[in-house]
C-alpha positions in Angstrom: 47.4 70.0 0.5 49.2 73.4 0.2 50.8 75.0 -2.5 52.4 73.1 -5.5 55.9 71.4 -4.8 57.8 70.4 -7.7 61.2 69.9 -8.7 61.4 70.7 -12.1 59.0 72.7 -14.4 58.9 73.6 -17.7 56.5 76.3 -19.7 55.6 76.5 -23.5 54.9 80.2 -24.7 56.8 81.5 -21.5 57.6 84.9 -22.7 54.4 86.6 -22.3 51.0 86.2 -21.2 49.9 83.7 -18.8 52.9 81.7 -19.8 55.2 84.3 -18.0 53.1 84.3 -15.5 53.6 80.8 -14.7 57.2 81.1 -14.7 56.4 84.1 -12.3 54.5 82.2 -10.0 56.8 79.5 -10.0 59.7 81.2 -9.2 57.7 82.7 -6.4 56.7 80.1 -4.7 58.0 79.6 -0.6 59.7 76.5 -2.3 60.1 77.3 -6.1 61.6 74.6 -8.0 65.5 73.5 -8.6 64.7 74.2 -12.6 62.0 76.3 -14.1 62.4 76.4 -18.1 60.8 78.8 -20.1 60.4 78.2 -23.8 60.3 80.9 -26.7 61.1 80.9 -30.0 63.9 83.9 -29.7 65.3 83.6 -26.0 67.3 86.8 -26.8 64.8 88.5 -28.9 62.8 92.0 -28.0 59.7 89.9 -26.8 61.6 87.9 -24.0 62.6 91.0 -22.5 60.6 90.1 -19.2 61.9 86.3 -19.5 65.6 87.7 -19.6 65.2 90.0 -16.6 63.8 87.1 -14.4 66.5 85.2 -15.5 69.0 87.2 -14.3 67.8 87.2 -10.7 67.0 83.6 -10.9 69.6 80.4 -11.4 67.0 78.2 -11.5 65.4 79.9 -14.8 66.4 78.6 -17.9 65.5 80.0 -21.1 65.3 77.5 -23.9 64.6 78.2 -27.7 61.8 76.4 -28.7 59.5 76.9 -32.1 56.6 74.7 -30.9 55.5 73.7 -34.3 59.4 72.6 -35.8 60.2 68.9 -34.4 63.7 69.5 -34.7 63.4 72.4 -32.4 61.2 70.1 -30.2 64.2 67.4 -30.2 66.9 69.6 -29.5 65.1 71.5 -26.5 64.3 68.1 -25.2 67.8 67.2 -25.2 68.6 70.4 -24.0 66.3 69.7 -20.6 67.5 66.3 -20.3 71.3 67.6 -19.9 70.4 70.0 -17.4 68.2 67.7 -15.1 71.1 65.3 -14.9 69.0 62.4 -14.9 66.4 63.1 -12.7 63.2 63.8 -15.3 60.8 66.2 -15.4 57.8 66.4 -13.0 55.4 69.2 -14.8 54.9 69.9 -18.4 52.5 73.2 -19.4 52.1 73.3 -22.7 50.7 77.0 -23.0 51.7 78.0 -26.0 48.9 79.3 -28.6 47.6 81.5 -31.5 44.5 82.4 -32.0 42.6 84.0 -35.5 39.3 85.7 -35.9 38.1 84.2 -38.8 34.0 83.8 -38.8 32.1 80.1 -40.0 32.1 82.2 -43.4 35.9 83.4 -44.2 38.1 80.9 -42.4 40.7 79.7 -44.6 43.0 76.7 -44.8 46.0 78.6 -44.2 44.1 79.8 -41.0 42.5 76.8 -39.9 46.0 74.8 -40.5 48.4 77.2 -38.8 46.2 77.6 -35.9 45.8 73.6 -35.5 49.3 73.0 -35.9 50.3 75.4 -32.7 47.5 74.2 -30.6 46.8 70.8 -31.1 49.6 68.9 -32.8 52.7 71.0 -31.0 51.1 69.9 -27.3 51.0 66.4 -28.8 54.6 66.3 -30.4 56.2 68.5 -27.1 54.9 66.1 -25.1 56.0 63.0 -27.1 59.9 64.6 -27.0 59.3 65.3 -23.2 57.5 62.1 -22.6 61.0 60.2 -21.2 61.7 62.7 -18.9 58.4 63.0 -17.0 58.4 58.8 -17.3 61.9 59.1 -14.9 59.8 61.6 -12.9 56.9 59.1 -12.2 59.5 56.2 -11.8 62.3 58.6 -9.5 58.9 59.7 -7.5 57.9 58.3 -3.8 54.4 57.4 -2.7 51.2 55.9 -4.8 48.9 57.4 -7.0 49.3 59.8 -9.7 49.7 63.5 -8.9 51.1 67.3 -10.6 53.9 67.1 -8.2 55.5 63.8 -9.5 54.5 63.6 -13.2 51.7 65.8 -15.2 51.5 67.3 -18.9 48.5 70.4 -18.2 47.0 71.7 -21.8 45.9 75.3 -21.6 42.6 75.3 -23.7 39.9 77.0 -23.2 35.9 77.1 -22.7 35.2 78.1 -26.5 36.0 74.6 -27.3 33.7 73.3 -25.3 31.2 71.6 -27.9 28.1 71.9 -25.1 28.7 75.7 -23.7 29.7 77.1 -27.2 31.2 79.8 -24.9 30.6 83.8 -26.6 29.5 82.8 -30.1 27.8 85.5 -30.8 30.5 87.8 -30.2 33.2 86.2 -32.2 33.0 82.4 -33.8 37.2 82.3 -33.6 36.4 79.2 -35.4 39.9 77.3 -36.0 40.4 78.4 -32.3 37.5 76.7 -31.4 38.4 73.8 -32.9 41.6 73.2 -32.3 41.0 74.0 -28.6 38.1 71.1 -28.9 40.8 68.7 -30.7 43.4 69.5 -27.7 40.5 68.2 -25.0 40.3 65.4 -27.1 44.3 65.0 -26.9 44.3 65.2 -23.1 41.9 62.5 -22.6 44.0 60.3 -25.0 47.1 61.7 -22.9 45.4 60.5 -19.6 44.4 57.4 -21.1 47.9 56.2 -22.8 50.0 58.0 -20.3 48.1 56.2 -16.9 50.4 53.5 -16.7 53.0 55.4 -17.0 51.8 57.2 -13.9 51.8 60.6 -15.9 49.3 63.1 -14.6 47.1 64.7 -17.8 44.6 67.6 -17.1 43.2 70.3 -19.1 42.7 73.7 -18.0 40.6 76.8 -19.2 42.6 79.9 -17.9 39.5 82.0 -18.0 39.3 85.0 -20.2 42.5 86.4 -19.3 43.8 90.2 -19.9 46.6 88.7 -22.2 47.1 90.6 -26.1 45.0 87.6 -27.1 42.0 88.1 -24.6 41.9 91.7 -25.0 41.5 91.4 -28.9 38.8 92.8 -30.7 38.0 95.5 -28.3 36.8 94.2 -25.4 38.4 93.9 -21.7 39.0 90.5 -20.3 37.3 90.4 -16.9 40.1 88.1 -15.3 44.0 89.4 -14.6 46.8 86.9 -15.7 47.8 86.8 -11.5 44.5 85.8 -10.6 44.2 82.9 -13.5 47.6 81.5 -13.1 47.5 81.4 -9.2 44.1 79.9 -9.3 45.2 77.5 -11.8 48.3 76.7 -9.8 45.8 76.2 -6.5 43.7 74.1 -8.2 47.2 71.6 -9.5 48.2 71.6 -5.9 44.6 70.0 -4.9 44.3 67.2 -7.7 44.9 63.8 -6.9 45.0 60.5 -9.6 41.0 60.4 -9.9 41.1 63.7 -11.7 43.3 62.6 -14.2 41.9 63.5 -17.6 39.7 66.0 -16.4 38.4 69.4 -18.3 38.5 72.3 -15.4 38.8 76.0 -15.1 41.4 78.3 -13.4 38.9 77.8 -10.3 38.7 74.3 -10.2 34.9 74.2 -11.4 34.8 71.4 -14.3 33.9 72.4 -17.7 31.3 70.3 -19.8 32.8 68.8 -23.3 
């Protein structure tokens, strides 16, 4: 298979990070897709400066408001999508968008531990419940059997520190609502791949690597791996996947990532 063909896309957390760079990517493509939407929560703000400029050299980007962890902004992005694809569903979901906190075993706090869950683990399951009709038409509107990225797919960005086997850097930071949230949104996508199968709805998650993103390069230390090389790798990697892998827990290279 070559590179990923899909009709419409839409990214959580687009305006910075490795979400832009999945709307870069995208739009990049030899055949990008009719309708890339990029979520943030101020489309017009000072932090969608990037987003905005991409915009206004590409039709086929739509910037959509979206505070991941407010159903009503959930609904009324939704809505917004389903006007704009006329009918004709939505083939990949991404939900990207994440916070992370520092907090050791010994000072995390419920405020923390709350906030941090809510954006990682419950907004990926309530963005994909509002979004869940129009990938449905997107299986149903597709041709050919199987499941696959380019007909119908919801991919979680998580990452290796919730792994539960690898406890990935632990010694060097515990992060440890990130870690568990990250561990709960694994849990989601095999539920997601499980529930959503006879829907024929694609569910993966992916580790991005440790990216050179504000977040990676916290506390001090350079990320080894450049938002480019993680997103096209993860992009690769979409193109390849075929129903069996369904459910699966892989990295931005393809490699699968113990639980």
């Amino acid at each position: 298979m070559g590179e990923l063909r899909v009709r419409s896309a839409l990214v959580t957390g687009a305006n910075r990070g490795i979400g832009l760079g999945f709307v870069q990517h995208l739009l990049a493509l030899p055949n990008p897709p009719e309708w890339v939407f990029a979520t943030c929560r101020d489309p017009k703000g000072q932090r969608a400066q990037e987003l905005q400029k991409l915009a206004s050299k590409h039709p086929n980007l739509v910037i959509v408001p979206l505070e991941v962890t407010d159903p009503a902004s959930i609904k009324a992005a939704a809505a917004s999508v389903g006007e704009r694809l006329k009918g004709s569903g939505l083939n990949l979901l991404i939900n990207n968008a994440g916070i992370a906190r520092t907090n050791t075993l010994d000072n995390e706090t419920l405020k923390d531990m709350a906030e941090v869950y809510t954006t990682n683990t419950i907004a990926p399951l309530l963005v994909s419940q509002a979004f869940l009709p129009l990938l449905k038409k997107a299986a149903q509107g597709s041709t050919g059997s199987g499941m696959s990225c380019s007909k119908a797919a919801i991919v979680n960005i998580t990452s290796i520190v919730g792994s539960i086997k690898e406890m990935y850097l632990w010694d060097m930071a515990h992060c440890l609502s990130y870690r568990c949230s990250k561990a709960a949104l694994n849990m989601l996508t095999r539920c997601q791949s499980m529930g959503y199968r006879e829907h024929g709805i694609f569910t993966v998650a992916f580790h991005p690597g440790w990216v050179q993103t504000d977040m990676g390069n916290a506390g001090g230390h350079t990320a080894p791996v450049t938002v480019d090389a993680s997103v096209g790798g993860m992009l690769k990697v979409l193109s390849k996947l075929s129903e069996k892998d369904s459910g699966s827990y892989l990295d931005w290279e393809g490699n699968v990532v113990p639980w």
